[in-house]
Structure formats: structure tokens, C-alpha cells
C-alpha positions in Angstrom: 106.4 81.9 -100.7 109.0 80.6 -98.2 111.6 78.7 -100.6 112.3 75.1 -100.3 108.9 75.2 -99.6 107.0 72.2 -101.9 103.3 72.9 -103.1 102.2 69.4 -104.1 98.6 69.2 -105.5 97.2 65.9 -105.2 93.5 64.8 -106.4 91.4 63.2 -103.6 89.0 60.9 -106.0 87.0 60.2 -102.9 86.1 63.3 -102.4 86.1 64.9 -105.9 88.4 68.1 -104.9 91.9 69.0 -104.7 94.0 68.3 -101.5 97.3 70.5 -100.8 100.2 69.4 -99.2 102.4 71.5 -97.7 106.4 70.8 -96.9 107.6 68.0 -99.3 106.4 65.1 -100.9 103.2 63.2 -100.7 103.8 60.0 -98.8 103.5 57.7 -101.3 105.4 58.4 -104.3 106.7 56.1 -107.2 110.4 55.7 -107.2 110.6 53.3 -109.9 108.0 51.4 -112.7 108.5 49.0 -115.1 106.5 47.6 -117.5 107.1 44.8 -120.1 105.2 42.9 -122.5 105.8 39.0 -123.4 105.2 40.0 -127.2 108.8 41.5 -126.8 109.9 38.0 -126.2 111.1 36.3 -129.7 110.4 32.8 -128.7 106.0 33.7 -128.2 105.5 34.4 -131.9 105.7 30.8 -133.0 102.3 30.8 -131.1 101.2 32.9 -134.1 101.4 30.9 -137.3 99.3 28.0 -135.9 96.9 30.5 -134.9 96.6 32.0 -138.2 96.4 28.5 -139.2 93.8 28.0 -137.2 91.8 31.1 -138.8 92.0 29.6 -142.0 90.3 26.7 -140.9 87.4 28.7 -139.4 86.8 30.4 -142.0 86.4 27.9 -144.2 84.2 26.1 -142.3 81.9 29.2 -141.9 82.6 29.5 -145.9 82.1 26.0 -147.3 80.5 24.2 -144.0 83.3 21.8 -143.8 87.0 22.6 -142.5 89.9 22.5 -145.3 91.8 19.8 -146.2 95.0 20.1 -145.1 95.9 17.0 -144.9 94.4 13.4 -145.3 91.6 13.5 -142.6 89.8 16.1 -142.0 88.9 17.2 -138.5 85.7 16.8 -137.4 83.5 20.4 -137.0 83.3 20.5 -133.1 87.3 19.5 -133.6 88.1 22.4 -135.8 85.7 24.7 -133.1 87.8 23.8 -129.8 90.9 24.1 -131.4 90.0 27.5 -133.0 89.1 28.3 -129.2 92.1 27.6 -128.0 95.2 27.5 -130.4 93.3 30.4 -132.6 91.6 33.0 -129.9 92.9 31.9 -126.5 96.3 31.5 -126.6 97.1 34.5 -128.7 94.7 36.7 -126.6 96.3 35.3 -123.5 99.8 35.9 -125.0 99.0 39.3 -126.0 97.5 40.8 -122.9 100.4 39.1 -120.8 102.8 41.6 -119.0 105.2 42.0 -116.1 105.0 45.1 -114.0 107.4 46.0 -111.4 106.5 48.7 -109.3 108.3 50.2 -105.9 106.3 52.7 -104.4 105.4 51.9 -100.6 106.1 48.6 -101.3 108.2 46.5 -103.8 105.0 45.2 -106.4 105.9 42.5 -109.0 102.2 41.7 -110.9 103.1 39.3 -113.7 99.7 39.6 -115.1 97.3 37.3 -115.2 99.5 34.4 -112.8 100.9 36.2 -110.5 101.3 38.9 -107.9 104.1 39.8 -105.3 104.2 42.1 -102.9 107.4 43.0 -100.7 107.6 45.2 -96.9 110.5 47.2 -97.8 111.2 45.8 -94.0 111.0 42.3 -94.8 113.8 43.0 -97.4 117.4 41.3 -96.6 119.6 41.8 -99.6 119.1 43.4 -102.9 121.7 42.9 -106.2 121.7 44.1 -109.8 122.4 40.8 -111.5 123.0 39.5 -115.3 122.0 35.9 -115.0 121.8 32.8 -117.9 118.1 32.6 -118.1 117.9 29.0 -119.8 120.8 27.7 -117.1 119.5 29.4 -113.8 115.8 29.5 -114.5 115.2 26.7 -117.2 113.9 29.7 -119.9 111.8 33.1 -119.2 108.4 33.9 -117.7 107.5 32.3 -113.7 109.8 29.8 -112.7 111.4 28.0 -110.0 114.9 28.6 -109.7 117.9 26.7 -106.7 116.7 28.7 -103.8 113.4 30.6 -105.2 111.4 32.4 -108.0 112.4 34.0 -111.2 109.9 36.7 -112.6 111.1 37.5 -116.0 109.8 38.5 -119.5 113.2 38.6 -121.6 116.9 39.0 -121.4 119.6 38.2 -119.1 119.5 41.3 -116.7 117.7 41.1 -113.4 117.9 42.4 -109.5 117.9 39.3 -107.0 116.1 40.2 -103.6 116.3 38.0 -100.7 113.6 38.5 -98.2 111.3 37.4 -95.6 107.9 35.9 -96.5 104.9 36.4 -94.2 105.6 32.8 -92.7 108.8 34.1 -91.6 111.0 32.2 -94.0 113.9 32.9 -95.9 112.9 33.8 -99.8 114.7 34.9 -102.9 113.0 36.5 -105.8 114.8 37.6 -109.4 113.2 40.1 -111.0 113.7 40.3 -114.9 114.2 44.3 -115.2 116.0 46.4 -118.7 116.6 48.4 -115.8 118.0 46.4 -113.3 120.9 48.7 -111.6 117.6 51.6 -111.2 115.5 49.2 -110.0 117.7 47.7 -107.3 118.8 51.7 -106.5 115.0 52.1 -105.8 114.5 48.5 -103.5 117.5 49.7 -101.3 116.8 53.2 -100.7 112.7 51.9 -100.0 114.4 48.9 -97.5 116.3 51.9 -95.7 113.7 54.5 -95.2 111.5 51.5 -93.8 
């Protein structure tokens, strides 16, 4: 075998056999991938002791056929059921499943699962800057927000890579991206932007 010389086996799921490329790397490749979870945020477990709350109360409804008395009137049964809907299965289950993924691979992905997807043309990309920001001053807090001049995408902490960009309306966009690996991830962006 000739060296410098790349055998790169890739798996066709299409048609269920192995494909072999020959001289270098497959053309799409990840260069960076992030994933993070809103559990790792401090401020969403105070969602948790109203919804173990809420448990209790369900259960002893199912137990005793009324809900307990917590205080001086009781809920009413179809009371104690929505709220156990929502404060004791949805919201947990929603805060639990909830993550942010940042992908560059072709393209520059941001999936902020279940709310929101982004997608970036490494051409459409103007400027890209590993940041540390004040999360509760620039963006009012964590998660999607609005921020002077566009969108912050962020789980936790104060580290971040600010891309400017142009939309697909041909306007003038900036996007922070919440990253623990912010100076990586903006090392990825650029080299993607220049290869475009």
C-alpha cells in the first residue's frame, strides 16, 4: 500500500454493504459535537419538589379517593388530575428530555431540543468569536432568548462563541452559542467558513 494513502470504510445503510473510499477523508466528517443537558443547570431542579409534591397528592387520591390535605381546602379531583399532568409528569418529563446540541459537520447545527433548530452555510458565516458573556445581563438568564442584536442558545455557564451571519432572507444575524467548549467550537466554525 502506497503511504499517505487513507482506507476509510464507510457503511452505505441504503444499500446494506460497505463502501471504500480511497485518498483521504469522507466528505462529510464531524469536526466538532456538543451535547448538553438542562438537568446540568442548578436553577431547573426547583421544578422537582412541586412535582414530587404533586405525586403525593396522586397517590393519595388513588389511595384514599380524595387528594390530601395540605392545607385548608382541598383541591377538587379533576384539579389534583390536571395539575399532576402538568406540574407532576409534564414538566419534569419535558425538563428532563431537554438538551442542546451543537454540531459542525457540513454545516454549523444548533438543535435545542424540542424548541428549536438552526442551521448555518459555513458561506453565509461573517464573523466567529470565543466569548465569556454575563448570561443574566446580556441574555436576561439561560436557555432561548433574545438578546441586543439576536439569539442566545445556551444551557449553562458564561462561555459561548458569537457568530454573525447571513439568514436566508439575506439579513444580518447574530447567534451565541452556549458551548464548555467554546474556543474548539469557534476553531471548528472558522476552519468550516474557510473551506466553504
Amino acid at each position: 500500500m502506497r503511504q499517505g494513502l487513507l482506507l476509510w470504510a464507510c457503511f452505505d445503510a441504503r444499500a446494506g454493504a460497505g463502501e471504500i473510499l480511497l485518498g483521504g477523508l469522507p466528505t462529510h466528517w464531524v469536526r466538532f459535537e456538543e451535547s448538553q443537558r438542562v438537568t446540568t443547570n442548578p436553577l431547573t431542579w426547583v421544578m422537582f419538589p412541586p412535582a414530587a409534591w404533586m405525586w403525593y397528592e396522586f397517590i393519595a387520591l388513588l389511595t384514599l379517593g380524595v387528594p390530601a390535605q395540605t392545607s385548608g381546602d382541598p383541591l377538587p379531583i379533576w384539579g389534583v388530575i390536571v395539575l399532576f399532568g402538568i406540574v407532576g409528569v409534564a414538566m419534569p418529563g419535558l425538563i428532563l428530555t431537554m438538551r442542546m446540541r451543537t454540531r459542525v459537520e457540513q454545516t454549523l447545527d444548533i438543535t435545542y431540543r424540542p424548541f428549536s433548530h438552526l442551521q448555518i452555510a459555513p458561506d453565509r458565516v461573517l464573523a466567529v468569536a470565543a466569548i465569556k458573556f454575563r448570561p443574566i445581563r446580556d441574555c436576561l438568564g439561560w436557555g432561548i432568548r433574545g438578546f441586543r442584536g439576536g439569539r442566545a442558545l445556551t444551557v449553562w455557564g458564561n462561555k459561548g462563541v458569537l457568530v454573525r451571519y447571513i439568514d436566508k432572507k439575506g439579513r444580518e444575524r447574530t447567534v451565541l452559542i452556549g458551548s464548555n467548549r467554546g474556543e474548539e467550537l469557534a476553531g471548528a466554525i472558522k476552519a468550516l467558513a474557510i473551506e466553504a
